[in-house]
N, C-alpha and C positions, 0 to 999 in steps of 0.2 A: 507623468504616467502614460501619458498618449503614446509614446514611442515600445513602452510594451507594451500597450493594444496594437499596435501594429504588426508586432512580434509574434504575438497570440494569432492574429487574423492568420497572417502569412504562413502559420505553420499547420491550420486548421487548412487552410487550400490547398498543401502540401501530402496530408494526409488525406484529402478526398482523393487524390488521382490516384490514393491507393487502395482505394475504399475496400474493393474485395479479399486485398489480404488483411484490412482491419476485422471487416467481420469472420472471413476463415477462422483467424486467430481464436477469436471469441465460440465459432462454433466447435474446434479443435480443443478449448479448453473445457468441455463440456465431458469430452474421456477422464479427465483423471477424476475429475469431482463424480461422476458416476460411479466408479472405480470405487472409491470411498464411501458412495451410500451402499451400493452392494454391498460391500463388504460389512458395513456396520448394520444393518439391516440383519443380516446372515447371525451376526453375533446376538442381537437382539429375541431374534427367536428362538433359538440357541441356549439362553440364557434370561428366564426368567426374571432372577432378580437385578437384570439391569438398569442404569439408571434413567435412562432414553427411551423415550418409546420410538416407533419408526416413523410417529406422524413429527417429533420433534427432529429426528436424525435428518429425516428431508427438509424439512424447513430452514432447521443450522444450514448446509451444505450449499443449499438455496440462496439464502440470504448471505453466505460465506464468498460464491463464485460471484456477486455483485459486488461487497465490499471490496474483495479483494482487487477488482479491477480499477476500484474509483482511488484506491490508494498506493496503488502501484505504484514505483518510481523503478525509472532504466539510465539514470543518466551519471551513474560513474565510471563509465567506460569512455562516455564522450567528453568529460571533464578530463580523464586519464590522458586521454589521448591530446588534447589541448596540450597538455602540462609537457609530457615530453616530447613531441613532435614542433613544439615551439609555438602553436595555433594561437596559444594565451596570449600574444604579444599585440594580436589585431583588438581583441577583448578591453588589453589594460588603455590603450589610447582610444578608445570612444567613449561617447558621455554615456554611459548604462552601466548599472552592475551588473557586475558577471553573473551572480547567484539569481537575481529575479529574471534576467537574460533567461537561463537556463530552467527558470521554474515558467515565465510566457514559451516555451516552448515545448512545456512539457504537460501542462493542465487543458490544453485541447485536445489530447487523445481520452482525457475523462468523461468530457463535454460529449466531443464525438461517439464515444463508448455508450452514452444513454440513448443520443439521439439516432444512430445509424443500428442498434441493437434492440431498440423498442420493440417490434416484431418480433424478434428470437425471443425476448425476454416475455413478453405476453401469451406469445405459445407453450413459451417453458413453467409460467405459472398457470394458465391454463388446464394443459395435460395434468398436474400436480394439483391442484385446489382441493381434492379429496383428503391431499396427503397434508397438505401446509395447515400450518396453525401459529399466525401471529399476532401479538398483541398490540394492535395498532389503534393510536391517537394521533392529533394536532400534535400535542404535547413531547410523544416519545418521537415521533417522524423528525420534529426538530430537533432533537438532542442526539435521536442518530446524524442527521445531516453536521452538525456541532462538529460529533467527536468524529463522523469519516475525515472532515476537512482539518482536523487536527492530527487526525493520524497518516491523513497523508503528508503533512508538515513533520512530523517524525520522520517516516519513512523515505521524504527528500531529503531530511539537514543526516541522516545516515550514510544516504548514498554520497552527497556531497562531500562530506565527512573523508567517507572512503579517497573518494577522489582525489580530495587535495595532498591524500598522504603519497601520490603519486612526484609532489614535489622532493621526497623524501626516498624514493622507492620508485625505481625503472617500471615492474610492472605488476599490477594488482589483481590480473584477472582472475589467478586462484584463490586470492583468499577474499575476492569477490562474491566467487559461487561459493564460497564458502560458509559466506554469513548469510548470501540467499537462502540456502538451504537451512540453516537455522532459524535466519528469521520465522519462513513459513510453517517450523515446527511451532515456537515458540508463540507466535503469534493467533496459533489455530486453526490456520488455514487446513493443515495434514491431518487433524482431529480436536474435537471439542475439549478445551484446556480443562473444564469439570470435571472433566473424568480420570484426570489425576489425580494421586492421593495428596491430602489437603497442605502439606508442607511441599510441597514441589509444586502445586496450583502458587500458594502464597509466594515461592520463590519467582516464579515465573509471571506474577502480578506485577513485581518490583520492576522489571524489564520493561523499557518502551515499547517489545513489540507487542507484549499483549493492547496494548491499547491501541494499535495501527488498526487490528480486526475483528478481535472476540468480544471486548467489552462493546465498543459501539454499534457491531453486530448484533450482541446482548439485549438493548434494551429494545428490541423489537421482537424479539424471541421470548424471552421470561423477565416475569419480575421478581426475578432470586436478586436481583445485585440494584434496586430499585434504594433500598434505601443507603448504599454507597456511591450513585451515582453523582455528586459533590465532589468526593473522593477520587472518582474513576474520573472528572472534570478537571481537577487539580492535579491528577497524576499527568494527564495527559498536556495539560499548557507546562507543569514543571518541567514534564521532560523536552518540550518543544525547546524552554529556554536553554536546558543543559546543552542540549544538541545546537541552538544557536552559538553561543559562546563557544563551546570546542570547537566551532566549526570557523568563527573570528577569530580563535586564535591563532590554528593552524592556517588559516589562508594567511595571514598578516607574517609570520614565522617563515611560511613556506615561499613568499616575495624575495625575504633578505635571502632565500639559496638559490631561487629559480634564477637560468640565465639559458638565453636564446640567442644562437649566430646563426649567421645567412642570411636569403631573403631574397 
């Protein structure tokens, strides 16, 4: 395992010398989630018998723009690119796996995201404290930490997923943004999944991406789903396996077609 600490370090020095566009980034995504409390705010007063108040709408949104950056994954494009450009060939002859290769390179923009964003994020809850309202313990603080680290295991063996279908398929980048853009529907990110009606909540339960961000979100938010939380544990490791396994089998399938000339 020493040689993906290495990997990790190396890529963590990499991103400091870029430090200013790390936190840009971070303060640039601060428009559309704003965008989204406006907006749901507006509906709320609007509308009486909504089912949100606005101290819970900013809190969701709050706790939504954290999750979602600790579970983010971007690397089916750099897989893509390996696959056809022939890059995978430096990859298969070293001692390392591809996949944990790729995952030590990708879990220090999370790390860096807490520690270079402290500041932003103490100001941003700050300014809010009027407005926040979460139900926070020992107990739920580690069951969120549980299911982010799981849901970002999702949301990597997907990306990965993606990628390797690149042995199959010249170029993947539209139906890429494709499934981004659903993902963060489906997931929560674009609005709170509760407020759909209750057969398209349950359908969109059965999905791995609700468990990337709304459920584990969830239980620092409200205890509605407190006593399914077992359940919401179980959904989230099952679907880890599913997505490990289809992800063995198509690397292993997509070996016997891949082939690289040159050099």
């Amino acid at each position: 395992m020493r040689k993906y600490y290495w990997i990790l370090k190396n890529e963590m020095q990499n991103i400091l010398e870029y430090r200013f566009n790390f936190i840009s980034s971070f303060l640039f995504s601060l428009i559309p989630i704003g965008v989204n409390v406006l907006l749901w705010i507006a509906v709320t007063r609007n509308n009486a018998s909504f089912e949100m108040s606005i101290n819970e709408i900013v809190s969701y949104y709050t706790i939504i723009l954290i999750s979602s950056n600790l579970t983010d994954s971007n690397i089916a494009s750099f897989v893509s690119k390996d696959i056809r450009l022939g890059d995978l060939n430096k990859y298969l002859i070293k001692p390392c796996n591809y996949s944990l290769y790729y995952m030590a390179k990708d879990i220090p923009s999370k790390l860096l995201f807490l520690i270079m964003n402290a500041i932003p994020l103490i100001c941003l809850f700050t300014m809010l404290s009027t407005y926040l309202s979460f139900r926070l313990s020992i107990s739920r603080f580690i069951m969120y930490c549980v299911l982010i680290g799981l849901g970002y295991m999702i949301n990597f063996l997907i990306d990965l997923l993606i990628g390797f279908y690149s042995f199959y398929f010249s170029k993947i980048n539209y139906f890429y943004s494709t499934i981004r853009v659903f993902r963060n529907i489906m997931a929560g990110s674009i609005f709170p999944l509760n407020l759909l009606p209750q057969q398209w909540f349950s359908f969109f339960s059965i999905l791995p991406f609700s468990y990337v961000v709304f459920f584990p979100s969830s239980t620092i938010l409200t205890n509605r789903y407190d006593g399914e939380i077992l359940n919401i544990l179980l959904g989230s490791v099952s679907w880890c396996i599913i997505l490990l396994v289809l992800c063995v089998g198509v690397w292993k399938k997509g070996l016997n077609h891949y082939s690289a000339f040159g050099g």
